[in-house]
C-alpha positions as CSV (number, residue, x, y, z in Angstrom):
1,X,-9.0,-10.1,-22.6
2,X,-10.8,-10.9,-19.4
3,X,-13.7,-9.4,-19.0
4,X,-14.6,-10.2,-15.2
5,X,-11.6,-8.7,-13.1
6,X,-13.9,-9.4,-9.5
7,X,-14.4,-13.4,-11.0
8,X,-10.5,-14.0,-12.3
9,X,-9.7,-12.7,-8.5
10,X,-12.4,-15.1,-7.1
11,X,-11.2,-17.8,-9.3
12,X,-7.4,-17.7,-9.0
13,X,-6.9,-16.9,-5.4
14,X,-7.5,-18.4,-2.0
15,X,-8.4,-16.3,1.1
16,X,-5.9,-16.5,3.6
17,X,-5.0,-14.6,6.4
18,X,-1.2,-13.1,6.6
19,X,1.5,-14.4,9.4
20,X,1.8,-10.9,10.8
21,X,-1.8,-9.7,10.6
22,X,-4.1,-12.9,11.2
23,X,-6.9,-10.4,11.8
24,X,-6.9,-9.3,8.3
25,X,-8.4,-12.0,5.7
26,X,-7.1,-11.2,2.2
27,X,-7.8,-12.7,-2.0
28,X,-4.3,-14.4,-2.0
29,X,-2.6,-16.3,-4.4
30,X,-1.6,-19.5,-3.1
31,X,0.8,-20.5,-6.2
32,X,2.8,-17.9,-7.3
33,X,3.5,-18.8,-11.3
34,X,0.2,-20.2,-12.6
35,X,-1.7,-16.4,-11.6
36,X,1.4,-15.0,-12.6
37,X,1.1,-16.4,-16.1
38,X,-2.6,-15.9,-16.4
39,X,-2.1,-12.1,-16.1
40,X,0.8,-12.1,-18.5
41,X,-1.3,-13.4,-21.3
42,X,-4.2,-10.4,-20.2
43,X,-0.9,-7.8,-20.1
44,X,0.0,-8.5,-23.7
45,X,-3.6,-7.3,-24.9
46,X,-4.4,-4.7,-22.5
47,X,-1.4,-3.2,-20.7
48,X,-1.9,-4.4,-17.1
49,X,0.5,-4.9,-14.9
50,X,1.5,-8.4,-12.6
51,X,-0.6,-9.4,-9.9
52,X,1.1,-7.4,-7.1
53,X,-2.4,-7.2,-5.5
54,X,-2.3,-11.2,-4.8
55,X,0.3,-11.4,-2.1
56,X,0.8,-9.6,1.1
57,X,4.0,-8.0,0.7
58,X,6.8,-7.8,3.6
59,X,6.6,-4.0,4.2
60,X,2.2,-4.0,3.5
61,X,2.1,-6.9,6.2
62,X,4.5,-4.6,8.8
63,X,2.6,-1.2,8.0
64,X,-0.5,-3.2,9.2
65,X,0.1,-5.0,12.3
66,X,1.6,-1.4,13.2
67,X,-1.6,0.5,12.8
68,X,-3.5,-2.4,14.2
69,X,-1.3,-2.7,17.8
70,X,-1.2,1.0,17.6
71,X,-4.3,2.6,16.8
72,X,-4.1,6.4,17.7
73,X,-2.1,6.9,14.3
74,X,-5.4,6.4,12.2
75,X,-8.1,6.1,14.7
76,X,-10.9,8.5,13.6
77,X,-8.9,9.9,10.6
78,X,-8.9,10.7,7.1
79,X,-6.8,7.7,5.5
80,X,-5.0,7.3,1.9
81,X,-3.9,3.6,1.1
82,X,-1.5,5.0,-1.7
83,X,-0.9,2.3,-4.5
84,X,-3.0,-0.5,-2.0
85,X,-2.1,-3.5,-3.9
86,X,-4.3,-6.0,-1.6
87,X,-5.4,-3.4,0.5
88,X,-4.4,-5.0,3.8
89,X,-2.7,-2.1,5.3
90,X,-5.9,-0.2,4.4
91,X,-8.0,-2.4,5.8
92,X,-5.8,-2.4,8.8
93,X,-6.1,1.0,9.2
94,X,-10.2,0.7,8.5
95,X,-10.0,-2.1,11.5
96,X,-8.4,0.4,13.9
97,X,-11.4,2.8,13.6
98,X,-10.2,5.7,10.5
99,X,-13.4,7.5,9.8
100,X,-12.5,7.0,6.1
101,X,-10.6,4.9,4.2
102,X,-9.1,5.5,0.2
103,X,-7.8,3.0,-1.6
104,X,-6.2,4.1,-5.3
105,X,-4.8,1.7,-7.5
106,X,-4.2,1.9,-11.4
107,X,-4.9,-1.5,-12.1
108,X,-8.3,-3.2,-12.4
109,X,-7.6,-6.3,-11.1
110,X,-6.4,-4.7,-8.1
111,X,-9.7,-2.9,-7.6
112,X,-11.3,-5.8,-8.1
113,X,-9.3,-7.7,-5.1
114,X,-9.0,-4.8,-3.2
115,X,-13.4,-4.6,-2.9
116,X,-13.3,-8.0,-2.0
117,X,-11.0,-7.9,0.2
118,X,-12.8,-5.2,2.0
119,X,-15.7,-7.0,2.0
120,X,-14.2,-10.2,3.5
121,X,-13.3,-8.5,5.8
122,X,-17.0,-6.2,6.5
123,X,-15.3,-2.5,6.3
124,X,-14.9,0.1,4.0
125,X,-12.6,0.9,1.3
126,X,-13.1,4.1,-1.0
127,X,-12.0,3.1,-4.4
128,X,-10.3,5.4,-6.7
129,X,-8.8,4.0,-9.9
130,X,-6.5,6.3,-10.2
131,X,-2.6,7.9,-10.7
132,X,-2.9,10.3,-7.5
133,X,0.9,10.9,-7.1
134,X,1.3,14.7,-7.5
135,X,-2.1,16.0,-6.2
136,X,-1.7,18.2,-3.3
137,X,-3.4,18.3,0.2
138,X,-4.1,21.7,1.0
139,X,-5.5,22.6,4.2
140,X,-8.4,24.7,5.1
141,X,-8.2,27.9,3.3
142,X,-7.4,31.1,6.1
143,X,-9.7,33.9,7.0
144,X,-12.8,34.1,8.9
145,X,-14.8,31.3,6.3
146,X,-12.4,28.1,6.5
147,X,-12.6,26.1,3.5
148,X,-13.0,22.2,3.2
149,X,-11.0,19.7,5.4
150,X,-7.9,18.2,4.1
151,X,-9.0,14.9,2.0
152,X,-6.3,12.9,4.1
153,X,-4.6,13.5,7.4
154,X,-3.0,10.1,7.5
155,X,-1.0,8.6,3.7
156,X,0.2,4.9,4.1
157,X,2.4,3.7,1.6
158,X,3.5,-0.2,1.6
159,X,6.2,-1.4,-0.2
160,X,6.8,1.0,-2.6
161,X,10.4,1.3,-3.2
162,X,11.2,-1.5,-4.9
163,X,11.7,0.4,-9.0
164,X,14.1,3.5,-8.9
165,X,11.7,5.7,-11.3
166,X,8.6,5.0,-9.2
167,X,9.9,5.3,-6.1
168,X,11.9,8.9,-6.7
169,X,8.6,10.1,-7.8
170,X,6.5,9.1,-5.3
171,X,9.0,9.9,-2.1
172,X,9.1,13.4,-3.7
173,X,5.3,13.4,-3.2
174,X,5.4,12.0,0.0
175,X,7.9,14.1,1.0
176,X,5.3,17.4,-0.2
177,X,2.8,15.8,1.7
178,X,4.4,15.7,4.7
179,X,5.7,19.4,4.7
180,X,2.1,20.3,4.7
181,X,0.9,18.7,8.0
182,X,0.1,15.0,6.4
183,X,1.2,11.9,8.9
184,X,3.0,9.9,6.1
185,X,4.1,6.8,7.0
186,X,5.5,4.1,5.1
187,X,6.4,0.3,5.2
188,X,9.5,-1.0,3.6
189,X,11.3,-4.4,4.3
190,X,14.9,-3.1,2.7
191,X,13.8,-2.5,-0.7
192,X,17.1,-0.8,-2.8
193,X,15.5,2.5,-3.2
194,X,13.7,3.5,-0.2
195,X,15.2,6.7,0.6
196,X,18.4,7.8,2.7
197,X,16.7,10.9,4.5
198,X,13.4,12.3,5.5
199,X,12.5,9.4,7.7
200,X,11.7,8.2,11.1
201,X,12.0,4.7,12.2
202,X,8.8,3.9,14.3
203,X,8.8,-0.2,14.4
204,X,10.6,-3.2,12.9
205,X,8.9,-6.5,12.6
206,X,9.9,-10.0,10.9
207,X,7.7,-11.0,8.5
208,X,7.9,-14.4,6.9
209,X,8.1,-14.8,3.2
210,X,8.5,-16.9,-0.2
211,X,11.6,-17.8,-2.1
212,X,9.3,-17.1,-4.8
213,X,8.4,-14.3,-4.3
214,X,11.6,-12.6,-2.6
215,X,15.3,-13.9,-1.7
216,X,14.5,-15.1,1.6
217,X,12.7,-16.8,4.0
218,X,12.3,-13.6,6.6
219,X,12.6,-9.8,5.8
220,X,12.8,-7.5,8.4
221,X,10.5,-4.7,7.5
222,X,10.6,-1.1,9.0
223,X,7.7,1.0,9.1
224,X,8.7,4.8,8.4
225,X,7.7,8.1,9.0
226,X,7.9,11.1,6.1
227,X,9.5,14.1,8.2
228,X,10.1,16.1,5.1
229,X,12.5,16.5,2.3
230,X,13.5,13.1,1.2
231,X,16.8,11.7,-0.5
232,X,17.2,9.2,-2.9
233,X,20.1,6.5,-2.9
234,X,22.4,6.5,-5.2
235,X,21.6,4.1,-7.9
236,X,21.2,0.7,-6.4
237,X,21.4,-3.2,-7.4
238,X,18.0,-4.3,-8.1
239,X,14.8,-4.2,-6.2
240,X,15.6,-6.8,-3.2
C-alpha cells in the first residue's frame, strides 16, 4: 500500500500545462501505462480507483478555458468542482476570481494532486473527500430571519459521462440542482452517456488528445448548461 499519496503524485508525474489552458499548470502524467500500473498494484489492496486525476481530460480542459475567457460565470461566486479529477477546471474557475472554490473527490490520490495542483498554481481549493452526489442546495430559508447562503451558486462537472451508472446518477443530481437556482454547467467532449435533454450548448472547443488515452487525436468538447430535468440515452456503446 502506499503510504504517501502527495509523494507517489510528486514522484510519478510531471507538471505541464494543458494545450487549451496554458495558464493552468497541472501534476500530469507524462506516460500513460507505467502510473497506470503503479496504481493497479495500490487498487488490488486498497480499492482505489485509476489515476483519472493525472491527465487533463477533453471536456475538464474545455470547461476551463470557458470560465477563464468568460469570467462573469464564476467571478465572485460560490464554486463546486464536482468529482475534480486534477482540478483544472476548478482552478480555472479559482483563476477567474470565485470567492470560493470546493473540490470533492473520493479518491486519495486525487486529493493529493488536486492540493498540489492548487498550490502550483498559488489559489485555493477546498478539499472535501467525499461522495456529495445527492446532497441538496437549499436556499435561504423564507421569513423575516433568512437562513444561511446556498454552499454553491456555481456546480462544474468535467467529463463525467463516460460510465452509464455514474453518469444517470449524477445528471439526476445535477439536474435537482439546477431546478433550485444552481448555475450547473458541464463539459463533455461526446462521451456515450451525456444526456439527450436538459441542456444548453454555451461553447465548443478542439482540444487535442492521446491515442492512449482516447480514440483520437482531437475531440471536440461542448461545455453544457443544466436547465432542468435531464434525459438519459438510451443504452450506448462504450464510453468514447
Amino acid at each position: 500500500m502506499i503510504d504517501d499519496p502527495a509523494a507517489f503524485v510528486r514522484d510519478n508525474t510531471a507538471i505541464e500545462r494543458p494545450a487549451l489552458v496554458p495558464e493552468v499548470a497541472l501534476h500530469l502524467a507524462s506516460e500513460v501505462v507505467p502510473l497506470w500500473q503503479a496504481t493497479e498494484a495500490d487498487l488490488a489492496e486498497t480499492g482505489l480507483p485509476p489515476p483519472f486525476w493525472a491527465f487533463a481530460w477533453a471536456g475538464g480542459q474545455a470547461l476551463a478555458r470557458f470560465l477563464l475567457d468568460r469570467p462573469e460565470w464564476v467571478a465572485g461566486k460560490r464554486v463546486l468542482d464536482f468529482a475534480a479529477g486534477s482540478g483544472v477546471q476548478g482552478i480555472a474557475a479559482a483563476l477567474a476570481g470565485a470567492a470560493r472554490v470546493e473540490a470533492t473527490e473520493i479518491d486519495r490520490f486525487a486529493l493529493a494532486a488536486l492540493a498540489l495542483n492548487a498550490e502550483a498554481n498559488g489559489v485555493a481549493l477546498e478539499l472535501r473527500g467525499a461522495d456529495v452526489v445527492g446532497l441538496s442546495n437549499p436556499g435561504p430559508n423564507p421569513g423575516p430571519n433568512p437562513g444561511p447562503a446556498p454552499p454553491w451558486e456555481v456546480v462544474l462537472a468535467g467529463d463525467v459521462c463516460y460510465e452509464r451508472p455514474m453518469a444517470a446518477r449524477v445528471a439526476r443530481w445535477l439536474g435537482d440542482l439546477a431546478r433550485e437556482g444552481v448555475i450547473v454547467l458541464m463539459g463533455d467532449p461526446g462521451r456515450s452517456y451525456l444526456p439527450k435533454s436538459g441542456l444548453k450548448r454555451l461553447a465548443r472547443y478542439a482540444v487535442r488528445t492521446s491515442r492512449e488515452l482516447e480514440d483520437s487525436d482531437l475531440r471536440n468538447a461542448i461545455v453544457w448548461q443544466v436547465t432542468g430535468e435531464i434525459a438519459m440515452p438510451a443504452e450506448a456503446g462504450g464510453p468514447h
